[in-house]
BAPA-792754 format. One line per 10 residues: number of its first residue (from 1); their letters; for each residue x, y, z of N, C-alpha, C. Coordinates in Angstrom, 3 decimals, always signed. Atoms other than C-alpha are relative to their C-alpha. Example, Ala and Ser with C-alpha at 12.3 -4.5 7.8 and 13.67 -1.06 7.14 Angstrom:
2
1> as> +0.890:-1.190:+0.000:+12.300:-4.500:+7.800:+0.900:+1.200:+0.000 ~ -0.820:-1.190:-0.060:+13.670:-1.060:+7.140:-0.770:+1.090:+0.730;
***
This chain:
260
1> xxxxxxxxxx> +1.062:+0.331:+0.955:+94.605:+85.292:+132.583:-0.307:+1.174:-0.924 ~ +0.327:-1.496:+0.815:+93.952:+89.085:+131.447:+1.162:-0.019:-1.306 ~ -1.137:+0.018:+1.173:+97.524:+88.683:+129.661:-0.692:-0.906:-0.882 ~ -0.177:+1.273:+0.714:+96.801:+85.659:+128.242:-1.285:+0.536:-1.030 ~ +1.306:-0.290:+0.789:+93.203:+86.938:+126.540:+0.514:+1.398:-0.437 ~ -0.028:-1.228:+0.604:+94.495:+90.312:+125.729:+1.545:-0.536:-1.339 ~ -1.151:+0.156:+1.531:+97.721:+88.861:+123.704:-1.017:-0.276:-1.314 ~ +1.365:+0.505:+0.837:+94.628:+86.782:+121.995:-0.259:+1.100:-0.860 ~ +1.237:-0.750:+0.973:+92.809:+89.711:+120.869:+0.656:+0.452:-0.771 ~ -1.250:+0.218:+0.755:+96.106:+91.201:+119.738:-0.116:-0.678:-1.178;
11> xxxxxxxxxx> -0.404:+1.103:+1.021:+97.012:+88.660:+117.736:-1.304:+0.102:-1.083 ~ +1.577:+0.269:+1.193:+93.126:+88.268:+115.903:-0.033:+1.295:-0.529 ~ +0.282:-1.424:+0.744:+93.041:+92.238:+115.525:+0.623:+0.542:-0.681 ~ -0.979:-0.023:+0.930:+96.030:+92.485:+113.783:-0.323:-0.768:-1.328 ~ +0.008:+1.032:+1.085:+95.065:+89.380:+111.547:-1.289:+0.902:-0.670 ~ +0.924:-0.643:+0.543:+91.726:+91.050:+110.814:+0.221:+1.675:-0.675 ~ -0.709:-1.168:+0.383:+93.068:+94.425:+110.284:+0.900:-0.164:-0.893 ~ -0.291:-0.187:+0.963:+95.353:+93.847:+108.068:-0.424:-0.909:-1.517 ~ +1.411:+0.927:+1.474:+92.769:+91.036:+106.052:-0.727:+0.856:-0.248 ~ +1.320:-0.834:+0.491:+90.327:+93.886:+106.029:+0.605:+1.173:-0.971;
21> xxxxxxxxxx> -0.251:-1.274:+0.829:+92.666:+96.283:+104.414:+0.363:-0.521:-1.390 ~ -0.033:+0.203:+1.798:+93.136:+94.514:+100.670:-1.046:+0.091:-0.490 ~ +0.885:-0.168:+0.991:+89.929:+94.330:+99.787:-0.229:+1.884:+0.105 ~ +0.731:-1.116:+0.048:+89.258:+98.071:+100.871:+0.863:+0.890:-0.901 ~ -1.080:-0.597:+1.023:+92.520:+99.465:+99.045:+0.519:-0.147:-1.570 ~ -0.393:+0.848:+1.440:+93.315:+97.116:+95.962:-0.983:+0.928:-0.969 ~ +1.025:-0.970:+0.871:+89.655:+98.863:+94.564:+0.798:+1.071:+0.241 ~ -0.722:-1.289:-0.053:+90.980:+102.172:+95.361:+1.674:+0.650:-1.208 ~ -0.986:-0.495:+0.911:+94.255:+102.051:+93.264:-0.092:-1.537:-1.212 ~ +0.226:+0.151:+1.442:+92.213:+100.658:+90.181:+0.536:-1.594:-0.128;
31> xxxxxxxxxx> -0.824:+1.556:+0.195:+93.538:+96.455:+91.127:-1.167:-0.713:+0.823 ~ +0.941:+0.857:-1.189:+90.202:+94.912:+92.590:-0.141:-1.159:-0.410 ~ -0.110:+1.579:+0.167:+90.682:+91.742:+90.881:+0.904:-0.335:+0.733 ~ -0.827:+0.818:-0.305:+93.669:+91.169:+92.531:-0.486:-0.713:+2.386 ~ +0.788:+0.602:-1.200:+91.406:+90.620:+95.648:-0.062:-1.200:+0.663 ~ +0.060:+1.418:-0.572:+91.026:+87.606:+95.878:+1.047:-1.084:-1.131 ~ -1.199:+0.324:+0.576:+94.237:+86.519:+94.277:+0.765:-0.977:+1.232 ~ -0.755:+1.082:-0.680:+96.169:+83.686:+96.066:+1.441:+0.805:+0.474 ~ -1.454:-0.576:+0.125:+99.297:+86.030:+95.759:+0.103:+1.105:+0.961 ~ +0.174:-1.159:-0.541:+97.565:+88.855:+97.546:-0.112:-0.577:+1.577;
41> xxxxxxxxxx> +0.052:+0.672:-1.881:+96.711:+86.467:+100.646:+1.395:-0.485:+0.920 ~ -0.766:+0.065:-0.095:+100.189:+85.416:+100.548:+0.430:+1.061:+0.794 ~ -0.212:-0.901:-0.251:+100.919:+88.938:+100.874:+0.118:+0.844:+1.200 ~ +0.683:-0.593:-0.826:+98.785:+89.660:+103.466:+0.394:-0.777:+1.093 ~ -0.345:+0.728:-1.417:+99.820:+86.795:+105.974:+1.766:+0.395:-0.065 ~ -1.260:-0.621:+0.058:+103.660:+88.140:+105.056:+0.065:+0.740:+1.075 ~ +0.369:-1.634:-0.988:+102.306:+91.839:+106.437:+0.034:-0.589:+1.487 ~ +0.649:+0.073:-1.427:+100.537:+90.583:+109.212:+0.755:-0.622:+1.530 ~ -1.003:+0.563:-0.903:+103.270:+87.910:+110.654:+0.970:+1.137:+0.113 ~ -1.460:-0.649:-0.435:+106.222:+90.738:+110.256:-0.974:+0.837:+1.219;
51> xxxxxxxxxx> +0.447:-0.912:-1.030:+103.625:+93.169:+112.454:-0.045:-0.712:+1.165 ~ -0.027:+0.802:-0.639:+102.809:+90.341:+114.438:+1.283:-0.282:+1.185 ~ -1.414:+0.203:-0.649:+106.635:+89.715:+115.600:+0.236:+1.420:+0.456 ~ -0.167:-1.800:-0.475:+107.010:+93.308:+115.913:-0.103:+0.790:+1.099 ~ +0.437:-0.362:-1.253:+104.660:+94.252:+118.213:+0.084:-1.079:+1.148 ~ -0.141:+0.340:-1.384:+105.067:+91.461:+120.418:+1.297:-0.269:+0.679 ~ -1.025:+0.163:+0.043:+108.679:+91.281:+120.342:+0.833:+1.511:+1.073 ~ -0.346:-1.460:-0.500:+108.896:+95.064:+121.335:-0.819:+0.250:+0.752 ~ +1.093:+0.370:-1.330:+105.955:+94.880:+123.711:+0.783:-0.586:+1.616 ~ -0.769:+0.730:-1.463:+108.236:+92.250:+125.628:-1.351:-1.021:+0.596;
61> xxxxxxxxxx> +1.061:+0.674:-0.696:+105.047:+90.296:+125.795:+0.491:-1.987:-0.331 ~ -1.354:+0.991:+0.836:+107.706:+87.431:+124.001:+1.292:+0.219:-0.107 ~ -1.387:-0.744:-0.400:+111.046:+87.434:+125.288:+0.853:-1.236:-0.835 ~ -0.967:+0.935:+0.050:+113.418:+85.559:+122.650:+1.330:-0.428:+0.776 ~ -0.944:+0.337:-0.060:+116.254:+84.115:+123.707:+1.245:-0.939:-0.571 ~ -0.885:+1.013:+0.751:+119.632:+82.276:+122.534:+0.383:-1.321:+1.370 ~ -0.235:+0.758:-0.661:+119.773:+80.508:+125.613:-0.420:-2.265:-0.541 ~ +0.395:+0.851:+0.544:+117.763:+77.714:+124.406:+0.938:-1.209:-1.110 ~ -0.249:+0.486:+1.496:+119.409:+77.058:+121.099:+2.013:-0.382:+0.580 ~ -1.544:+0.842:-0.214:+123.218:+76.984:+122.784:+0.057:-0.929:+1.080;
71> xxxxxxxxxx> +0.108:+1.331:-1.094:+122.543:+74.351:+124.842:-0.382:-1.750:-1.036 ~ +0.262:+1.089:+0.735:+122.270:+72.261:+121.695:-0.761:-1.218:+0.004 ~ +0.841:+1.119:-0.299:+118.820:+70.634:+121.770:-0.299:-1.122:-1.052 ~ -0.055:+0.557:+1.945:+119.559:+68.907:+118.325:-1.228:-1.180:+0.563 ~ +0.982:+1.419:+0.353:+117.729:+65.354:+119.850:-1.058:+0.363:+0.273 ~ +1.491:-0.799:-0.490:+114.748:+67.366:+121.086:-0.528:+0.484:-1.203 ~ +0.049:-1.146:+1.292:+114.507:+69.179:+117.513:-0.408:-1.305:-0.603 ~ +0.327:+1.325:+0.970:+114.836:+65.789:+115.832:-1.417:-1.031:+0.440 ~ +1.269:+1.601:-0.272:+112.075:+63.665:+117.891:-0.806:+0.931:-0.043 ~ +1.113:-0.798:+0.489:+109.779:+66.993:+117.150:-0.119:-0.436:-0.977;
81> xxxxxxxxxx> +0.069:+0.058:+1.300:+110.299:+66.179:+113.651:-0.672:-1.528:-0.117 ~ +1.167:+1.819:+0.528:+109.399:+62.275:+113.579:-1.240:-0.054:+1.119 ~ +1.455:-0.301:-0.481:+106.633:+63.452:+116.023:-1.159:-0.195:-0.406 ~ +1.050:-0.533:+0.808:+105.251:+65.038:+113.875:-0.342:-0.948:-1.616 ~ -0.121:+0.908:+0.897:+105.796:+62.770:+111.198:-1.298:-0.809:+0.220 ~ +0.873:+1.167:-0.277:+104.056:+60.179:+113.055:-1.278:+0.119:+0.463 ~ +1.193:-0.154:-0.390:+101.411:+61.728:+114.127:-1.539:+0.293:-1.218 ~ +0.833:-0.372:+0.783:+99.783:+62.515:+110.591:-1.129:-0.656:-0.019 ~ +1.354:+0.815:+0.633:+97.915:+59.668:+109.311:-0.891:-0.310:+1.487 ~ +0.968:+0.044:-0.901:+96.596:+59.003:+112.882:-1.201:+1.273:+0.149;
91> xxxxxxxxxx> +0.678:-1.199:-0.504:+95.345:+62.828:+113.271:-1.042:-0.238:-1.274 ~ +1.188:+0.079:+1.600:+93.461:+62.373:+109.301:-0.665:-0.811:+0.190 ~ +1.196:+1.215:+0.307:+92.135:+58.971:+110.238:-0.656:+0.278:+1.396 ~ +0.837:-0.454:-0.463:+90.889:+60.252:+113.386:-1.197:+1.000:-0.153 ~ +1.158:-0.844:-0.137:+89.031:+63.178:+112.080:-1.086:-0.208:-1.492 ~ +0.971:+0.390:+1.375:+87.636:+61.213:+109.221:-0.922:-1.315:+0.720 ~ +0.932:+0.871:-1.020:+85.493:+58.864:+111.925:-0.720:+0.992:+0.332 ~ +1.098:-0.762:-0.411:+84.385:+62.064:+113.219:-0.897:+0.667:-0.733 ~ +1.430:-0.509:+1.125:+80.928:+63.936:+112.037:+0.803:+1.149:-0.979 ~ -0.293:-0.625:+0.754:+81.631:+66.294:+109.175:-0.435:+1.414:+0.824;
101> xxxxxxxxxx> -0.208:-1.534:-0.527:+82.043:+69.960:+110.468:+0.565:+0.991:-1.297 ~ -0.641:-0.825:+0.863:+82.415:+72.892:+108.316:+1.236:+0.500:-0.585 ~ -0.763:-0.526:-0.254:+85.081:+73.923:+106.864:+0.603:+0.926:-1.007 ~ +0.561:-1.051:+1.174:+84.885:+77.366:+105.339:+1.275:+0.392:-0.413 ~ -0.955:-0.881:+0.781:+88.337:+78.084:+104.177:+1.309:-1.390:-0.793 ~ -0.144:+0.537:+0.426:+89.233:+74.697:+102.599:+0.145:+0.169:-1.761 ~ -0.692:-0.489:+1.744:+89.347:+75.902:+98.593:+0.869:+1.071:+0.481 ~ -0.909:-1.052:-0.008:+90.944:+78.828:+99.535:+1.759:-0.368:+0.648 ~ -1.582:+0.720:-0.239:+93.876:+76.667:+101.243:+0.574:-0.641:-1.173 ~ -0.577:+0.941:+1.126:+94.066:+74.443:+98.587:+0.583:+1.191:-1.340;
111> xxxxxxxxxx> -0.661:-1.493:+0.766:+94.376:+77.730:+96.313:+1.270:+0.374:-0.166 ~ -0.878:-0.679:-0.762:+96.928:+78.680:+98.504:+1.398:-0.517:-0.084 ~ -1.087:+1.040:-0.348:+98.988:+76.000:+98.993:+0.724:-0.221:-1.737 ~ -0.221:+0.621:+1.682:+99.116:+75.343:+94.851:+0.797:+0.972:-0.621 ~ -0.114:-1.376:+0.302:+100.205:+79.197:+94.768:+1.829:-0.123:+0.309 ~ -1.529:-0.406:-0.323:+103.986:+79.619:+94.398:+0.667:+0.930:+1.530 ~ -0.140:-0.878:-0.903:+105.721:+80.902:+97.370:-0.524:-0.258:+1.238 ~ +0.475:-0.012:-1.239:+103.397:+79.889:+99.598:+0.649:-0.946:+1.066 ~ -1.157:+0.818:-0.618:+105.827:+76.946:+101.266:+0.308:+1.259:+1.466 ~ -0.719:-1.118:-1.294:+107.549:+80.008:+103.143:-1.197:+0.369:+0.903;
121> xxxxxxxxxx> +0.633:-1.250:-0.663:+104.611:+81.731:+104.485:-0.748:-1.141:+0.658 ~ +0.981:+1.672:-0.441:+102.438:+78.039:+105.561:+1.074:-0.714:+0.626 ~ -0.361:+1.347:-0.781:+104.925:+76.062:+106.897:+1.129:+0.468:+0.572 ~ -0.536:-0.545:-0.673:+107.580:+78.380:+107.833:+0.043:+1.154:+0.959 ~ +0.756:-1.666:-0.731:+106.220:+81.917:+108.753:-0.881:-0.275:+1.085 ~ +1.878:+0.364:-0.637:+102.606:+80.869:+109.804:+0.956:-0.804:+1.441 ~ -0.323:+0.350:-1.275:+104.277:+78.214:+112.442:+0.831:+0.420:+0.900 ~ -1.107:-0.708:-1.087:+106.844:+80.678:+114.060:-0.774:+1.280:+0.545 ~ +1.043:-1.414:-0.209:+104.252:+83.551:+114.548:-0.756:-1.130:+1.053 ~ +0.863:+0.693:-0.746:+101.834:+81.202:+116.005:+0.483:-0.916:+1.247;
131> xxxxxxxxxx> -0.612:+0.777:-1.419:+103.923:+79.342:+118.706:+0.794:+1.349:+0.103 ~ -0.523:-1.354:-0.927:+105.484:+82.834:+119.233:-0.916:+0.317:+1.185 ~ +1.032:-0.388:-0.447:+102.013:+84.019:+120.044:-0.732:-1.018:+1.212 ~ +0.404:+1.099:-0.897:+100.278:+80.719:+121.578:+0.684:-0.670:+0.822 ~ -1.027:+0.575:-1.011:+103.211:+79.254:+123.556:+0.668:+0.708:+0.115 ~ -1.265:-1.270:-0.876:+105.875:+81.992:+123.997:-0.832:+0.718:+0.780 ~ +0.306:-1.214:-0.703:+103.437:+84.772:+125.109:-1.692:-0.782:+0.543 ~ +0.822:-0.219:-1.122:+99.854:+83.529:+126.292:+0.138:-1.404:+0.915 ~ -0.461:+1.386:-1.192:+101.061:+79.565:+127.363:+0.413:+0.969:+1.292 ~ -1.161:-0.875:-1.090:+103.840:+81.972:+129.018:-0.854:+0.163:+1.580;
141> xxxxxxxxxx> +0.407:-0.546:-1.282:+101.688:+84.296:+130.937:-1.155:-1.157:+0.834 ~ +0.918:+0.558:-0.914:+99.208:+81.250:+132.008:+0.639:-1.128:+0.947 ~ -0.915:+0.814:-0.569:+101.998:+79.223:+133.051:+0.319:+1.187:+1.843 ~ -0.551:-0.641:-1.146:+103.091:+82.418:+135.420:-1.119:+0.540:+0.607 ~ +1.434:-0.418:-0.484:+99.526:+82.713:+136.375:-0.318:-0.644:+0.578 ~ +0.278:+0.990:-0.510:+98.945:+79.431:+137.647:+0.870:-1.202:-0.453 ~ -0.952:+0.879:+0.308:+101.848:+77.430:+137.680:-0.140:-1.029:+0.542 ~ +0.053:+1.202:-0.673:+100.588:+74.890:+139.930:-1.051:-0.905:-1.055 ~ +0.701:+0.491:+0.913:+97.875:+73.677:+137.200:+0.026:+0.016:-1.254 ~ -0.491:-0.119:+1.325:+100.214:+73.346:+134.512:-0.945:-0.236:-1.471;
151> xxxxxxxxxx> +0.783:+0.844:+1.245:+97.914:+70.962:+132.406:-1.176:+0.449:-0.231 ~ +0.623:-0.532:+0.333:+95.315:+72.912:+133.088:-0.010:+1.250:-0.741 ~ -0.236:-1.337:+0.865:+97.093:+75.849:+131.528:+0.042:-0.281:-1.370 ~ -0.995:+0.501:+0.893:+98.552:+73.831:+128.676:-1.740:-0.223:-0.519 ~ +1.133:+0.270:+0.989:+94.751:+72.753:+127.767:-0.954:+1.518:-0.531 ~ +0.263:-1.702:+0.346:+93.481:+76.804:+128.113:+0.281:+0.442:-1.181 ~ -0.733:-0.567:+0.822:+96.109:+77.486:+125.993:-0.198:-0.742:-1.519 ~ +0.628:+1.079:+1.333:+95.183:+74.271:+123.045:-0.930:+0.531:-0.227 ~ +1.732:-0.414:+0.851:+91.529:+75.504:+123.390:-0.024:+1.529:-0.539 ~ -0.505:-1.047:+0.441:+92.636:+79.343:+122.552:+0.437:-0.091:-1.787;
161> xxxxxxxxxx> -0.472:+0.383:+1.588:+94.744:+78.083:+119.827:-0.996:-0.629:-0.955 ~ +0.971:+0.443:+0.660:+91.928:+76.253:+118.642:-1.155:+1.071:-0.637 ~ +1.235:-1.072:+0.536:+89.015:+78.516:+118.388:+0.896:+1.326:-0.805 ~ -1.036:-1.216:+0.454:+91.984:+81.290:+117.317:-0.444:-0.735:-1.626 ~ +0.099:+0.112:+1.157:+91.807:+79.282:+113.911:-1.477:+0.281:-0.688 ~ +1.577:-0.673:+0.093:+87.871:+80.248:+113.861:-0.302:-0.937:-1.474 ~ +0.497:+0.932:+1.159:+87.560:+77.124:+111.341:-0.792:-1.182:+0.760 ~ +0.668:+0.975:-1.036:+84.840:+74.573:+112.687:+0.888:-1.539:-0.127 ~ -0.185:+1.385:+0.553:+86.599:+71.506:+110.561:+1.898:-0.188:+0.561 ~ -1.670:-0.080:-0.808:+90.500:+72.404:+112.496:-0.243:+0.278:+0.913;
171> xxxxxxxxxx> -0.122:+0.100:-1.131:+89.504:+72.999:+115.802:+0.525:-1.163:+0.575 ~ -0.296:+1.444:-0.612:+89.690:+69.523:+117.194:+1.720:-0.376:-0.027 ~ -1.568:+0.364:-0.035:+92.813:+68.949:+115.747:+1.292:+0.586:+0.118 ~ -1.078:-1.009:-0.449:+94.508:+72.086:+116.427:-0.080:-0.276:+1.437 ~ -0.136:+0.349:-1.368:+93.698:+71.381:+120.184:+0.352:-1.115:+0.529 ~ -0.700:+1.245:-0.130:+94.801:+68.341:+120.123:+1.523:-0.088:+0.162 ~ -1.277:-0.300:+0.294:+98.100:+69.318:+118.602:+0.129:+1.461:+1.212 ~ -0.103:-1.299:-1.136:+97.852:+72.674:+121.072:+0.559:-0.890:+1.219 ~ +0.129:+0.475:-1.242:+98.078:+70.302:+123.816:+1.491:-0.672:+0.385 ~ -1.418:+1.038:+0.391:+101.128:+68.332:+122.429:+1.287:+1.252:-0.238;
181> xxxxxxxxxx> -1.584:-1.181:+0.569:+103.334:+71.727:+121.504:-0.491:+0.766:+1.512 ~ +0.285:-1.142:-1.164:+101.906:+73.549:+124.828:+0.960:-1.216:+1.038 ~ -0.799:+0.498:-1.091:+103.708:+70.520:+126.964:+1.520:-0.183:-0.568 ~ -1.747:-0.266:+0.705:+106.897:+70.762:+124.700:-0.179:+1.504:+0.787 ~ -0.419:-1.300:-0.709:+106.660:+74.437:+125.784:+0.361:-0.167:+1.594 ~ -0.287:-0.073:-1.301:+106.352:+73.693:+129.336:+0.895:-0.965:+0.912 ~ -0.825:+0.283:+0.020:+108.660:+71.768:+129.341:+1.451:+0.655:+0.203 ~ -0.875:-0.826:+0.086:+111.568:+73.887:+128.001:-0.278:+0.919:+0.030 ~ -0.100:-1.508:-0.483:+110.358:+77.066:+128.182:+0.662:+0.662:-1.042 ~ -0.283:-0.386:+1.638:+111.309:+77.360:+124.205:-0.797:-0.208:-1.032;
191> xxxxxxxxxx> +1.226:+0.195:+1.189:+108.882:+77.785:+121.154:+1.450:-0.988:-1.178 ~ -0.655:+0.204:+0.779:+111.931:+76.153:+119.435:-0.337:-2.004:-0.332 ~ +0.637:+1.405:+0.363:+110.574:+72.190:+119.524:-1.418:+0.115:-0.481 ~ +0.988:+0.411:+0.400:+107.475:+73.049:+119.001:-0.393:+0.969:-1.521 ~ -0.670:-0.374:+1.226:+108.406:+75.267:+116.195:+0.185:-1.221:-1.225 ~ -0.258:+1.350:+0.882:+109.759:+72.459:+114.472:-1.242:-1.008:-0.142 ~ +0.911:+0.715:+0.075:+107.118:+69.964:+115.305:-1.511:+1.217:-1.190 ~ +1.150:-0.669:+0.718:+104.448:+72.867:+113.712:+0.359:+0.225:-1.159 ~ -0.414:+0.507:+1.674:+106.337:+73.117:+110.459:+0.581:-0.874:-0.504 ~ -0.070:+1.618:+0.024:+106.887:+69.528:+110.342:-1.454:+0.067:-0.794;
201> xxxxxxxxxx> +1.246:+0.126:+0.155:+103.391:+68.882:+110.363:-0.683:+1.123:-1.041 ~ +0.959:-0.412:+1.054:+102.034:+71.964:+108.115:+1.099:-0.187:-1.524 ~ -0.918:+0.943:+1.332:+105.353:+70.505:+105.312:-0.951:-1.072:-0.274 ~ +0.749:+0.990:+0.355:+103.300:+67.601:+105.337:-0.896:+0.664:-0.605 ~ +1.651:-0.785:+0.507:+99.698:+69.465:+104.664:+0.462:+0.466:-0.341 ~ -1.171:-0.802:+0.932:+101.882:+70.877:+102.264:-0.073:-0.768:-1.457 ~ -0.167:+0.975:+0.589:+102.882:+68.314:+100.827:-0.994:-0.950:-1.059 ~ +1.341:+0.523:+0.618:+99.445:+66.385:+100.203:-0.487:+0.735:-0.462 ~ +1.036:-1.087:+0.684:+97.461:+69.439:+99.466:+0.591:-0.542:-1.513 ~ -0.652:-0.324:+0.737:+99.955:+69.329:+96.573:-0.166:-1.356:-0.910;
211> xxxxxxxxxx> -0.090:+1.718:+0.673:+100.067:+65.367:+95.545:-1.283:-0.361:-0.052 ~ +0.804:+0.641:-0.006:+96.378:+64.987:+96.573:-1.189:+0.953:-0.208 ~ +0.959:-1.464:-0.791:+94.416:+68.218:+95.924:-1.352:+0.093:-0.205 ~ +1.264:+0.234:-0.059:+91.205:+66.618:+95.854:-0.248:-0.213:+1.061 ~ +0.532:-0.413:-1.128:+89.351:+67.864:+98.909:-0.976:-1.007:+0.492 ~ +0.761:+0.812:-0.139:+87.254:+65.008:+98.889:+0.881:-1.670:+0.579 ~ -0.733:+0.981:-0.244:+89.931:+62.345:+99.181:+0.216:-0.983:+1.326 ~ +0.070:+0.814:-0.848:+89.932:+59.827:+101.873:+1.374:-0.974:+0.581 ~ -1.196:+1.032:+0.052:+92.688:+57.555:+103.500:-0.092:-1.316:-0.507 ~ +0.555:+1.204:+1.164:+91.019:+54.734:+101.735:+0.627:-0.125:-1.660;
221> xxxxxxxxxx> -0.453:-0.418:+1.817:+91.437:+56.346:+98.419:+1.439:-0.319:-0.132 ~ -1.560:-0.313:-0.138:+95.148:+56.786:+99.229:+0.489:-1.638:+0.034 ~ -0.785:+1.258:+0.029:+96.063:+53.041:+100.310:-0.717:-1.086:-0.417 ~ +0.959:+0.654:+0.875:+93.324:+51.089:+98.732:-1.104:-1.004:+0.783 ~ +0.122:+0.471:-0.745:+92.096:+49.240:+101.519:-0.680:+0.664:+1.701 ~ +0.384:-0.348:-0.820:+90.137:+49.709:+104.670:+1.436:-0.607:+1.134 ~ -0.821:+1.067:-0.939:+92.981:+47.053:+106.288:+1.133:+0.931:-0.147 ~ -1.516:-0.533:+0.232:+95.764:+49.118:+104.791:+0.014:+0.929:+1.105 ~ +0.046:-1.510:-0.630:+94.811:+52.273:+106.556:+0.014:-0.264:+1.571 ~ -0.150:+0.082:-1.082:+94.642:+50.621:+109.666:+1.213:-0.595:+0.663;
231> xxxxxxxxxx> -1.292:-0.361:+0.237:+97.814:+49.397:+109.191:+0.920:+1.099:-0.021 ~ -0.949:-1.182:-0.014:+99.208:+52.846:+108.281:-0.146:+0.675:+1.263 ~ +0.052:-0.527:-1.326:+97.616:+54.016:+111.652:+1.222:-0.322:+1.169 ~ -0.569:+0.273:-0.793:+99.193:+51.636:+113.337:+1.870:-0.162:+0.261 ~ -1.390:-0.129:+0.350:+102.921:+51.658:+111.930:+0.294:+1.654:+0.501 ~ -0.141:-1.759:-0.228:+102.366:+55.954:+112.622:-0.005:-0.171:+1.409 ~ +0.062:+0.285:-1.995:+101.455:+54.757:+116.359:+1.449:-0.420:+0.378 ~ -1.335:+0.533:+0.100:+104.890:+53.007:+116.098:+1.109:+0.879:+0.051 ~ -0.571:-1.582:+0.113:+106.266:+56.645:+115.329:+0.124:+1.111:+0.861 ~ -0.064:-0.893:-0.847:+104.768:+58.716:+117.333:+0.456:-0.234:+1.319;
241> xxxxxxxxxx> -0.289:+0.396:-1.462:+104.657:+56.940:+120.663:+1.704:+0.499:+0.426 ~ -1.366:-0.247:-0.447:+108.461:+56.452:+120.854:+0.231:+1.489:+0.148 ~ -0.497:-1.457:-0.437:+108.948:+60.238:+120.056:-0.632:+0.337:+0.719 ~ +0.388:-0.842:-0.954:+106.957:+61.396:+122.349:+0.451:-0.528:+1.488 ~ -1.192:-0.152:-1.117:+109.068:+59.131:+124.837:+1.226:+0.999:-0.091 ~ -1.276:-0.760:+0.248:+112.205:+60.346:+123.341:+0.278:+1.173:+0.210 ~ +0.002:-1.635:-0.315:+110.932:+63.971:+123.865:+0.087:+0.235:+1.345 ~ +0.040:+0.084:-1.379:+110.105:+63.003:+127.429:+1.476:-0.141:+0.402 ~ -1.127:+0.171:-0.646:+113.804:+62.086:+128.020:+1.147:+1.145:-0.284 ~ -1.234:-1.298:+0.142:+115.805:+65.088:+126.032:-0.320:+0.924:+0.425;
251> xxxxxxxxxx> +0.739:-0.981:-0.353:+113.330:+67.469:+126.690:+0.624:+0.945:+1.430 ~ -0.966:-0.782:-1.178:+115.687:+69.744:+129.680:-1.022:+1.551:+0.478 ~ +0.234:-0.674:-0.435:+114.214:+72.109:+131.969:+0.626:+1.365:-0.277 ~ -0.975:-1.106:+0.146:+115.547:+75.645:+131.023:+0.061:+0.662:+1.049 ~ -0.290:-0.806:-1.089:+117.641:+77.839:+133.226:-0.705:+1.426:+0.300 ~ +1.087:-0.796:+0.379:+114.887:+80.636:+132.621:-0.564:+0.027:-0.829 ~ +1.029:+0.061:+0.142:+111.972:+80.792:+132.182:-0.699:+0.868:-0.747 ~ +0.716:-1.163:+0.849:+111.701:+83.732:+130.279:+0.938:-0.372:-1.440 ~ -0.575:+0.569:+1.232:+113.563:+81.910:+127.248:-1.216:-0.405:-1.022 ~ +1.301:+0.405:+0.861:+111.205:+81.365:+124.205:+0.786:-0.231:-1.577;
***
């Protein structure tokens, strides 16, 4: 458990540390507009993921391996992907029933997302750092901490990941999704499905930000119809379910356990 909360802090003190150092430097060499520049945040989640891999890579607190990947999990890779697919419009029309919760870094995504470049760093970077961190290294150590209460590790580890995003209006649904990439992890004992499934899913929120980037927008708005949308739920239920059999059946125990 100590591992598992000290990778945590890790991980946040790094993110904060190197967020706290643009605004204090940019003034300093005469560029304080570029502060709050879309290009500079870019920048800054660049920094922070290469340190990120760095130190936990060379720590050994995240042990990659190729084991994983030559064992050719191609149908495991693929039913992450229509997973995740299928899981969208359900996860949006669930958290648009629930009460409105803050959510303080909503312009600044949309900013973000509109910002050239950012593709790489949101939907490729961001989800390989973060299932490094949350399923390679503290799932890991809570798995080898209490291996008999897997699911209870696997939800530890969702609610971590959750509050880790320190946004009130993505908790829910990061722990939700925590819960769904923490039993792909424990599963294989590879961040490499749930990898995929996490930049699956932020391609999409990618995607819309981009086609729909009114923050106000509704699944109503989108298919015109209260009937449609429950429709689109239910055709996405049609989606997900199966993959998340299909994952249940390729899904292979790895020959160690220290593979990520």
């Amino acid at each position: 458990m100590k591992k598992a909360i000290s990778y945590l802090l890790v991980f946040l003190g790094i993110q904060m540390l190197v967020g706290g150092l643009a605004p204090l430097l940019l003034p300093l060499v005469g560029h304080a507009e570029l502060v709050t520049s879309p290009y500079t945040q870019i920048a800054v989640m660049v920094i922070f993921s290469v340190i990120t891999l760095i130190v936990f890579i060379s720590a050994k607190w995240a042990v990659p391996s190729r084991g994983y990947l030559l064992s050719r999990p191609w149908m495991t890779v693929f039913w992450s992907v229509i997973g995740a697919l299928g899981a969208v419009i359900p996860s949006v029309a669930f958290q648009e029933v629930l009460p409105d919760m803050p959510n303080w870094i909503e312009a600044e995504m949309i900013q973000l997302m509109n910002t050239t470049g950012s593709y790489f760093v949101v939907c490729l970077l961001v989800p390989l750092i973060e299932e490094l961190v949350f399923r390679g290294s503290v799932l890991r150590a809570l798995l080898v901490w209490k291996p008999e209460h897997r699911w209870g590790m696997i939800a530890l580890s969702a609610l971590l990941f959750a509050l880790a995003h320190m946004n009130p209006a993505q908790m829910i649904h990061a722990f939700l999704i925590g819960m769904l990439l923490g039993w792909m992890y424990e599963r294989t004992h590879s961040i490499v499905p749930s990898v995929s499934f996490h930049a699956t899913n932020n391609t999409v929120a990618f995607l819309m930000t981009r086609l729909y980037p009114n923050p106000d927008l509704h699944l109503v708005d989108i298919f015109g119809s209260n009937q449609r949308v429950v429709m689109a739920v239910l055709f996405s239920l049609f989606i997900l379910l199966p993959a998340i059999y299909q994952l249940n059946v390729w899904m292979k125990n790895p020959e160690s356990k220290s593979a990520a």
